[in-house]
N, C-alpha and C positions, 0 to 999 in steps of 0.2 A: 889171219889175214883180214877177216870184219871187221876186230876189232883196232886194226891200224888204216882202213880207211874209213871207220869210223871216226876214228881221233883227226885224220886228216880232213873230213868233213865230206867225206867223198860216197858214204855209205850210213848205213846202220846196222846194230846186234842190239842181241838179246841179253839182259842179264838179271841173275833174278836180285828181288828186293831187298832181302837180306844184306848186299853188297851192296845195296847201289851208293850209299856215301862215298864207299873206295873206287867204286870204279870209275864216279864223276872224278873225284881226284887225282886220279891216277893217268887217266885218259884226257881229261880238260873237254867231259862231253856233256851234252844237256838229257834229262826224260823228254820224248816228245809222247813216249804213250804209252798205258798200261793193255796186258794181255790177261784177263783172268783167266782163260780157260787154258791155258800154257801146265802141265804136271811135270815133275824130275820127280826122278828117283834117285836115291840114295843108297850105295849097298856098302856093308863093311863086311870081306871077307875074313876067317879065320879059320885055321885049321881045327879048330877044336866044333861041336856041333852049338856049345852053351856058352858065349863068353863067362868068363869068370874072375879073371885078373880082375883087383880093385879100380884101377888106372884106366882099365879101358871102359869096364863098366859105367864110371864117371862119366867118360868123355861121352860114349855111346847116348846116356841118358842125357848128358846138357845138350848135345845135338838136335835128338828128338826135343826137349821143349822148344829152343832156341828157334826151328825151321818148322814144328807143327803147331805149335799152339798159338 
């Protein structure tokens, strides 16, 4: 719901930086402001305790660069 009265002009949300290209396009919204003290977390459940699949190890690892470094 933020983020459709945002787009209406009626509100604002939060979104982090990573996205913001997509969500200006998406939405047809403006940045009026950054938040540095804002944290997310990120969790990727598996049933296993050690990921090990090559696939997912990929993805796991381009994740962590991509959002930490």
């Amino acid at each position: 719901m933020l983020k459709v009265f945002g787009q209406a002009g009626a509100g604002l949300f939060a979104a982090h930086d990573v996205i913001e290209k997509e969500v200006r396009r998406q939405y047809g919204v403006r940045v009026i402001g950054r938040i540095d003290s804002v944290q997310e977390r990120f969790y990727a459940i598996s049933v296993e305790r050690k990921v090990k699949h090559p696939a997912v190890v990929a993805i796991a690892d381009a994740a962590r660069e991509k959002l930490f470094d």
